[in-house]
C-alpha positions as CSV (number, residue, x, y, z in Angstrom):
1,X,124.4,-130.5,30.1
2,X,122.6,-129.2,33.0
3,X,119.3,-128.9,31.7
4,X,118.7,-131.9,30.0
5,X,116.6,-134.7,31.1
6,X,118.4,-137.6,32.5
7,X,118.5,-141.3,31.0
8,X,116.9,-142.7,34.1
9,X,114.1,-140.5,34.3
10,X,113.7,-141.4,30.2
11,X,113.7,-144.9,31.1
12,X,111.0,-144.2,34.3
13,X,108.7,-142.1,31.6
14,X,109.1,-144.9,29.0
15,X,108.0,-147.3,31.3
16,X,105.1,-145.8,32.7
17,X,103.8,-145.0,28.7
18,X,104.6,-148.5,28.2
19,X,102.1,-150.0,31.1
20,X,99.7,-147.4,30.1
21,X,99.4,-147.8,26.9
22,X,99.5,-152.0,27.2
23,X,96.7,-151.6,29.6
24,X,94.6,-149.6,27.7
25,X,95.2,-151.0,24.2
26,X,96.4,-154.2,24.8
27,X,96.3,-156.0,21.4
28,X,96.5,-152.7,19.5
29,X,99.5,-151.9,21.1
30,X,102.5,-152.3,18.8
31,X,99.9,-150.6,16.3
32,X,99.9,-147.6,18.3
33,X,103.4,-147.4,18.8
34,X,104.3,-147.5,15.0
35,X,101.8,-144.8,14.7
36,X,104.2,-143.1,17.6
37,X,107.2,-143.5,15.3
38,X,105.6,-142.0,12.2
39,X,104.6,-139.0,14.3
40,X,107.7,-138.5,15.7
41,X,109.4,-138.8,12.4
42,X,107.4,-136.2,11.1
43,X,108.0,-133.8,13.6
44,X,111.9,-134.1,14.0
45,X,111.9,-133.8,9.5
46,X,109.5,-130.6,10.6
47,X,111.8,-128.8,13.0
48,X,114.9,-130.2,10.7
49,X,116.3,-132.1,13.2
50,X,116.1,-135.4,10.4
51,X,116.9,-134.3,6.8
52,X,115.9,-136.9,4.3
53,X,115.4,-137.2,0.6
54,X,112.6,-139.2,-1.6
55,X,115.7,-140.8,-3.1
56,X,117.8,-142.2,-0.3
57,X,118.9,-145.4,0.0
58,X,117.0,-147.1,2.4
59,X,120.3,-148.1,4.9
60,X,121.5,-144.5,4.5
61,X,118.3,-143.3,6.1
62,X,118.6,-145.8,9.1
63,X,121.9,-144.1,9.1
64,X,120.6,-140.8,9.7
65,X,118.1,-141.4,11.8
66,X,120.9,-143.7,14.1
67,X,122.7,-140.0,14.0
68,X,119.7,-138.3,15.3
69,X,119.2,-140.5,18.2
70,X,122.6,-140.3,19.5
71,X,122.3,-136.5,18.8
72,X,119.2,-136.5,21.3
73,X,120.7,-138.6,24.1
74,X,118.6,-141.6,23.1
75,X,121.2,-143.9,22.9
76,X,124.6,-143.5,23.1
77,X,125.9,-145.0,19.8
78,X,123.9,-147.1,17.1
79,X,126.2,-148.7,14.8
80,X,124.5,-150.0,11.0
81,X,126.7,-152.8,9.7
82,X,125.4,-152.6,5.9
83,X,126.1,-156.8,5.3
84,X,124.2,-155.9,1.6
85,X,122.0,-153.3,-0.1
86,X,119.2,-155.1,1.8
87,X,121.0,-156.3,5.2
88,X,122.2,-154.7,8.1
89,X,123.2,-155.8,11.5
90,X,122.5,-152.4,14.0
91,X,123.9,-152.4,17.1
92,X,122.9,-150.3,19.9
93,X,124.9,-149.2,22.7
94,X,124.0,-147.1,25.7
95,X,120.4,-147.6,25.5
96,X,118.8,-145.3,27.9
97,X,115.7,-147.8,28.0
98,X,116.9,-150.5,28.3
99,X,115.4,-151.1,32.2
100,X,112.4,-150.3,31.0
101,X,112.0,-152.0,27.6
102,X,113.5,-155.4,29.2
103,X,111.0,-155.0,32.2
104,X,108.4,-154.9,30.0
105,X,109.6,-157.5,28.1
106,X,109.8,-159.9,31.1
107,X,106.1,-158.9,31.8
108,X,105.2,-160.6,28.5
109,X,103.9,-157.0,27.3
110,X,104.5,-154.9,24.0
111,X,107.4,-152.4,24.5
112,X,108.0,-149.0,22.4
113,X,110.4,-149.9,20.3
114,X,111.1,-145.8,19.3
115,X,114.2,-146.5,17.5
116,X,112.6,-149.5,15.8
117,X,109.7,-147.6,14.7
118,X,111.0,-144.3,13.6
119,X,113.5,-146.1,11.5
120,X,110.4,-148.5,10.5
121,X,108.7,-144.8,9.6
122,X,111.5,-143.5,7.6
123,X,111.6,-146.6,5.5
124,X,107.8,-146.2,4.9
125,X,108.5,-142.8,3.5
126,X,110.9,-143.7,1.0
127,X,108.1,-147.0,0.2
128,X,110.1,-149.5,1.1
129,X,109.4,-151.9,4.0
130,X,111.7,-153.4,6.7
131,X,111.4,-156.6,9.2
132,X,114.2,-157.0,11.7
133,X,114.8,-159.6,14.2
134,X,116.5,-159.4,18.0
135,X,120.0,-161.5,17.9
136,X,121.3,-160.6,21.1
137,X,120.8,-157.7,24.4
138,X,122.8,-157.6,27.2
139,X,120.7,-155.7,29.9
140,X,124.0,-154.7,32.2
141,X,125.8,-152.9,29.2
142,X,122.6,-151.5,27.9
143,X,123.4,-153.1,24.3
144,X,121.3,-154.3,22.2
145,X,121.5,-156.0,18.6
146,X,119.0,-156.5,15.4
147,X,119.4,-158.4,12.0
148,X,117.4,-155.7,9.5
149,X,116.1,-157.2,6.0
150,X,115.3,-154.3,3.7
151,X,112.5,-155.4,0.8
152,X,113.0,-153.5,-2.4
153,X,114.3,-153.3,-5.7
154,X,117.9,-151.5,-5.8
């Protein structure tokens, strides 16, 4: 993989969106990064990079996009624990923002979330809304871990 970009210099990029966009936005910032994740959505089902259908199950999507993010060097692995039709525990291993996103963090400002909001985009599509909440990160292994709640009528 020689011409690929590093993790480090991800993290260093997502960073420097992150302060940028926080400083110029501030409240509107989490807005703006949702609107990211739709975007980006839309351009990896564009170039075919994400194949979904209208009539996916909602966890099988998270599914697929967890596959496209490992496929892109994103993250190493993302595991989705299905718990029901409406639960799942993901895990996240081999975050290559994690630096970034827990620095920000720390700074009491609004991170990017991409994973969050590209699977929060790809739920939209199919109508269906998610919430998730953080259970556990541990910044040295670059692991993190969310409780998703998926609200629709099987």
């Amino acid at each position: 993989m020689r011409n690929c970009v590093k993790p480090e210099s991800l993290d260093m990029v997502n960073y420097a969106i992150c302060q940028a966009v926080n400083e110029y936005l501030g409240g509107k910032t989490a807005e703006f990064f949702k609107k990211v994740g739709e975007h980006h959505l839309d351009e990896a089902l564009k170039r075919g990079l994400i194949k979904m259908k209208p009539d996916d199950k909602p966890l099988d999507a998270l599914i697929k996009i967890a596959r496209y993010l490992e496929s892109v060097g994103y993250m190493k692995r993302i595991l989705v624990n299905k718990l029901s039709v409406k639960e799942a525990l993901v895990e996240m291993h081999g975050v290559s923002v994690t630096k970034s996103s827990v620095a920000i963090l720390k700074e009491g400002k609004q991170p990017s979330h991409f994973m969050t909001n590209i699977m929060l985009a790809a739920l939209k599509k199919l109508g269906i809304q998610g919430e998730l909440k953080d259970v556990e990160f541990d910044e040295a292994k670059c692991y993190f871990k969310e409780y998703w709640k998926i609200s629709y009528k099987p």
